[in-house]
C-alpha positions as CSV (number, residue, x, y, z in Angstrom):
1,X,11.1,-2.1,2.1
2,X,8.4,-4.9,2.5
3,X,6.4,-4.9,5.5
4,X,8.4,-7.7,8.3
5,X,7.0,-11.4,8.6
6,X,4.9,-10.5,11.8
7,X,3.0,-7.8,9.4
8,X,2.2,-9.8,7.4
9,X,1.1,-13.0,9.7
10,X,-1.1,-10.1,11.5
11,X,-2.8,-9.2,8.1
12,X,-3.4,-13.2,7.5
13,X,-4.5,-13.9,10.8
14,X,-7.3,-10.5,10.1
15,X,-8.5,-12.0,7.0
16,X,-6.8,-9.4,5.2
17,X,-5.7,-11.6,2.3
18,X,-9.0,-12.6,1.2
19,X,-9.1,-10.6,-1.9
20,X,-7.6,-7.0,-2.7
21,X,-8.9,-4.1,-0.2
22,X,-9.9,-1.8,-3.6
23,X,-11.0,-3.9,-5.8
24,X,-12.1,-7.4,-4.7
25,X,-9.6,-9.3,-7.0
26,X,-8.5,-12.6,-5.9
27,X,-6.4,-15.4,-7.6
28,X,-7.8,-18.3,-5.7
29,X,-5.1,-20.9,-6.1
30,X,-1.8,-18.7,-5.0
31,X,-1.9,-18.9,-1.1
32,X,-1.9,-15.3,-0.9
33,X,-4.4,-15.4,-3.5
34,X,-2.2,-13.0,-5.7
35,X,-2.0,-10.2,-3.1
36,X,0.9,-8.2,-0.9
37,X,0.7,-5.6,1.5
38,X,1.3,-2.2,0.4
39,X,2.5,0.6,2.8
40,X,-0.2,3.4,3.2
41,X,3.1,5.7,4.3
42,X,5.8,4.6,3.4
43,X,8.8,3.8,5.8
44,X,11.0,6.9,4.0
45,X,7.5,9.2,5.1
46,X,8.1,7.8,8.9
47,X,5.5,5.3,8.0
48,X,5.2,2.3,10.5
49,X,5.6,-1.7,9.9
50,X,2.4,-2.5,11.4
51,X,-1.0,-3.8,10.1
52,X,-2.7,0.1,10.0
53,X,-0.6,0.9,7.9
54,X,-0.9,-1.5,5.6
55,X,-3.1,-2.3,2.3
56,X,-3.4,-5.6,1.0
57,X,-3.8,-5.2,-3.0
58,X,-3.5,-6.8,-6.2
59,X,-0.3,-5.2,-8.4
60,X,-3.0,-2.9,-10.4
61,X,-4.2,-1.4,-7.4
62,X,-1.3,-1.3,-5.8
63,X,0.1,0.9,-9.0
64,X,-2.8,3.1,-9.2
65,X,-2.6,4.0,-5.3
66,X,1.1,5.2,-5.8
67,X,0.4,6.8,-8.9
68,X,-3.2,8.4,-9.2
69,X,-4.6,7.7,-5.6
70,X,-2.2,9.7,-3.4
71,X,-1.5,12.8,-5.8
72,X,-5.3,13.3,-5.9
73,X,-5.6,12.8,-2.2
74,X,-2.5,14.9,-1.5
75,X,-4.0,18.0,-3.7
76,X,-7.6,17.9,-1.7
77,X,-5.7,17.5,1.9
78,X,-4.0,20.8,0.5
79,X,-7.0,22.5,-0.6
80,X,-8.5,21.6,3.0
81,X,-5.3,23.1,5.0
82,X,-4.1,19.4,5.7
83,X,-1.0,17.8,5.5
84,X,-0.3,14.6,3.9
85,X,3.3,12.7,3.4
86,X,5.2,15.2,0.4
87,X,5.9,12.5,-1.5
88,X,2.3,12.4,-1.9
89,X,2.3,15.5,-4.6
90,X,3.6,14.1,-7.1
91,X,3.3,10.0,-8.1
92,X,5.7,7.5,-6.7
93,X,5.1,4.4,-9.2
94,X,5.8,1.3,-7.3
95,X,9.4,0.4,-6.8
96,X,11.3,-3.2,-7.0
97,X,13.0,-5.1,-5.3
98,X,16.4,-3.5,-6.7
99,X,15.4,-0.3,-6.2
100,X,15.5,-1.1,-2.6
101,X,19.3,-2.2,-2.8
């Protein structure tokens, strides 16, 4: 589920969608400069609709966080005795908007 309107006026109001948290890309003409906010946890992982949770990326990033970004960090916190969100182990892909239906 996307984050809720007052998320995302929070990350705005921060700056936030200046260009994409991983990898600086920005498409200057969109007004959000061709960004959304991404859940660090998500909402099923009792993640929370608020701005610390929350990345702003371009769609590549966003794709590579779900699926090679939080595996890799999932199998280190493991190797280290800590706990991440299970969904974590294995990669989530991003979903759609039907998916969420």
């Amino acid at each position: 589920m996307p984050f809720s309107n007052k998320v995302c006026n929070q990350l705005e109001k921060e700056g936030r969608y200046q260009c994409c948290e991983m990898c600086g890309f920005q498409l200057p003409r969109l007004g959000n400069r061709g960004l959304y906010a991404a859940h660090i946890i998500s909402e099923k992982d009792k993640g929370k609709d608020a701005p610390d949770n929350a990345l702003v990326l371009c769609p590549n990033c966003a794709q590579s966080f779900d699926t090679l970004v939080k595996p890799k960090i999932y199998k280190s916190f493991k190797l280290h005795g800590l706990k991440a969100p299970k969904s974590w182990e294995h990669a989530e892909g991003r979903r759609s908007v039907e998916d969420e239906i």
